[in-house]
C-alpha positions in Angstrom: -24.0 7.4 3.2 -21.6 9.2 0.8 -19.5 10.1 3.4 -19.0 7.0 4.8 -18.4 5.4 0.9 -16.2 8.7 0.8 -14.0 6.9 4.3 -14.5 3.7 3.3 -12.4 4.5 -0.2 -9.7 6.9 1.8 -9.2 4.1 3.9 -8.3 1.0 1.3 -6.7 3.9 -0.9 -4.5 4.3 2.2 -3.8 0.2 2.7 -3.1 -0.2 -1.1 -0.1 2.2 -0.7 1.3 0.9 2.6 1.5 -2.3 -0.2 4.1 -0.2 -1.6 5.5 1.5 2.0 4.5 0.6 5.3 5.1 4.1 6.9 4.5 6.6 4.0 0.3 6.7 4.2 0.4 6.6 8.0 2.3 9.7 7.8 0.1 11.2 5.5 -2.9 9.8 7.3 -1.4 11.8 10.4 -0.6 14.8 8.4 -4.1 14.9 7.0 -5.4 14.1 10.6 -3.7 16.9 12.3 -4.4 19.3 9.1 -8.1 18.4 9.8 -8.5 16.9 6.1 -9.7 13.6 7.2 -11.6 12.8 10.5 -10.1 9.5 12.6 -12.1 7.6 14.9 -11.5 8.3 18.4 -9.5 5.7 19.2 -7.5 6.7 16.5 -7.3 10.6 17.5 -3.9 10.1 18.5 -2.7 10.4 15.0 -4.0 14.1 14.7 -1.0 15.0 17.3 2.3 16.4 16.4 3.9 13.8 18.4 2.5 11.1 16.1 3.6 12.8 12.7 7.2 13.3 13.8 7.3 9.7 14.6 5.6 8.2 11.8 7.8 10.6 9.2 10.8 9.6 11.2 9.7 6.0 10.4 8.8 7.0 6.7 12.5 8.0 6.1 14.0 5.3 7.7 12.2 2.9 5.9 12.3 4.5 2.5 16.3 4.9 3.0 16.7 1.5 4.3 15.4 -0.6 0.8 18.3 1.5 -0.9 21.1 -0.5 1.4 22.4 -3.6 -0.9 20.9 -7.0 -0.1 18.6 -5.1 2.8 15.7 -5.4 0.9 15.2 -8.7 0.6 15.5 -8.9 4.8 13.3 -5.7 5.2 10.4 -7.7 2.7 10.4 -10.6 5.5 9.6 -7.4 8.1 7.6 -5.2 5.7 4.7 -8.3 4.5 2.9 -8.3 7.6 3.5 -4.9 8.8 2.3 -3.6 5.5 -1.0 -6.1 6.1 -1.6 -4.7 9.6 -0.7 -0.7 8.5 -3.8 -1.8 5.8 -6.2 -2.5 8.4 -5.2 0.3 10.8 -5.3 2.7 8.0 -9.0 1.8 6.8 -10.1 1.2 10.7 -8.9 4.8 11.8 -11.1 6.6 9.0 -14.2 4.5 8.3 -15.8 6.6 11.2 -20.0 6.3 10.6 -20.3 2.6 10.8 -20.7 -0.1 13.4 -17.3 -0.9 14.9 -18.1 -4.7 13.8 -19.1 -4.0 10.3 -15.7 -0.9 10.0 -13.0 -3.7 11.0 -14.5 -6.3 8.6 -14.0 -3.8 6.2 -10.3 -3.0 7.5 -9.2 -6.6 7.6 -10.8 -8.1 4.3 -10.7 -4.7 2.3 -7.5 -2.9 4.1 -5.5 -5.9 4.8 -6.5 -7.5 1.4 -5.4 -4.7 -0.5 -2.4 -4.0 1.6 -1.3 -7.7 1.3 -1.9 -7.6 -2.3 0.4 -4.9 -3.2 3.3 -5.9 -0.8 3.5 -9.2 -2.8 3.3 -8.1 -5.7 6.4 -5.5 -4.7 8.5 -8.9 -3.4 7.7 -10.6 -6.8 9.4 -7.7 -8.6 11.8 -7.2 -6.1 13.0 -11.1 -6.6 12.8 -10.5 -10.5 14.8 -7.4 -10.7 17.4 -9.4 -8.3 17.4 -12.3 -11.0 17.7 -10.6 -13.7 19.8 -7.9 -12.9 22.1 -8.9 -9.7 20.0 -6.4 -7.8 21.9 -3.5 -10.0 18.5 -2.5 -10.4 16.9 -2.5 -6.8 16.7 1.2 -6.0 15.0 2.1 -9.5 12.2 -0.3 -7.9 12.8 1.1 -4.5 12.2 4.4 -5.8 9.3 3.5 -8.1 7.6 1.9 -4.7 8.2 4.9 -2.6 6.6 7.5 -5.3 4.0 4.8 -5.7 3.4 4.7 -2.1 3.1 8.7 -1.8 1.1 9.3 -5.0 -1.5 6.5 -4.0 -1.6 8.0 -0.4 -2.0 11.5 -1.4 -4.7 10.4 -3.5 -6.2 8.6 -1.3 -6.9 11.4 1.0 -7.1 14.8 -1.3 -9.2 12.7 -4.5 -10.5 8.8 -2.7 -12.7 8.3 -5.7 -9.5 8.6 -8.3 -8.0 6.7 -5.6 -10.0 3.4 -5.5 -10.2 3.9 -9.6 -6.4 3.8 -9.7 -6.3 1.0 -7.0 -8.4 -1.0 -9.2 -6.5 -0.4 -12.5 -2.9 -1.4 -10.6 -5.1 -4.9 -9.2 -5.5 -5.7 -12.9 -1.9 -4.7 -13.5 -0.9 -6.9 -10.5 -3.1 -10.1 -11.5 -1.7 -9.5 -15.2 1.7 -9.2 -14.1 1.6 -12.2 -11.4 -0.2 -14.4 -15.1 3.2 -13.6 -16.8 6.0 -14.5 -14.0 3.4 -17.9 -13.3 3.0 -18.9 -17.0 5.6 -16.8 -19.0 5.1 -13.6 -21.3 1.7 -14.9 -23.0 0.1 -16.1 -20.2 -1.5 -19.2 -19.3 -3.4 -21.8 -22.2 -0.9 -20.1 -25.1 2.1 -22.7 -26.5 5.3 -21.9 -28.0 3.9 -20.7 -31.1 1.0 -18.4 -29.7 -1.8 -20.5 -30.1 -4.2 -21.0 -27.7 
């Protein structure tokens, strides 16, 4: 059973950081496939191929290079919210290998494509902030902030998935927090002008 708890947080510590990059955890997924560090279902066993790796890394750096172009990332966010949902629940499918194949994809749609979803939004909202507030000047700091995001999360995920789904859980309440002050301003919701609640 700890095993499959063990897949179970690989695989939503994988769809929290295709939140923050749709191709940076399935190339580490496929890295760590093909290295042998983490088991894939067989309809998944494709990923443990060389072929697979090159592709998905070629992605990876097409992607990550693409939200540097001006104005780009705004179009690529359209492209990258349900990608990023469906990368979640192929992620947590491929490695949540010892249960029933009913009970593995509820877990890769609610849990994977939850979490995936989650942190993709909460990318756009500061994408569309740092665009407000700064004329997009300040774009590629978030770009790059995403794309270490996205690789420490996934390398996390698969060398450490119990620090993994601890650190997922500590960035939800940093999301929900953050989401409370761009809905209802820098104290929250219930507070007035004058801090009182």
């Amino acid at each position: 059973m700890s095993e499959t708890l063990l897949s179970v947080a690989v695989g939503l510590g994988l769809a929290a950081a295709a939140g923050f990059r749709v191709f940076v955890p399935l190339f580490g997924l496929s890295l760590a496939a093909l290295t042998g560090k983490v088991a894939v279902t067989d309809s998944f066993a494709w990923l443990a191929t060389g072929p697979a790796a090159i592709a998905l890394g070629t992605a990876m750096l097409a992607e990550v290079a693409a939200y540097y172009l001006p104005w780009f990332d705004h179009v690529l966010d359209t492209i990258a919210t349900p990608a990023a949902v469906i990368a979640g629940i192929l992620a947590t499918g491929a490695v949540v290998t010892d249960l029933p194949p009913v009970v593995r994809w509820a877990i890769a749609i609610i849990g994977g494509g939850g979490a995936a979803g989650l942190f993709q939004g909460a990318t756009v909202l500061l994408r569309v902030k740092s665009t407000a507030t700064t004329g997009g000047v300040a774009n590629p700091v978030v770009a790059t902030i995403e794309w270490i995001g996205a690789t420490i999360v996934a390398a996390l995920a698969i060398l450490l998935p119990l620090v993994a789904i601890a650190a997922v859980v500590w960035l939800t309440i940093r999301v929900f927090r953050g989401a409370g002050r761009l809905a209802f301003g820098r104290g929250g919701a219930g507070r007035t002008t004058d801090g009182s609640a």
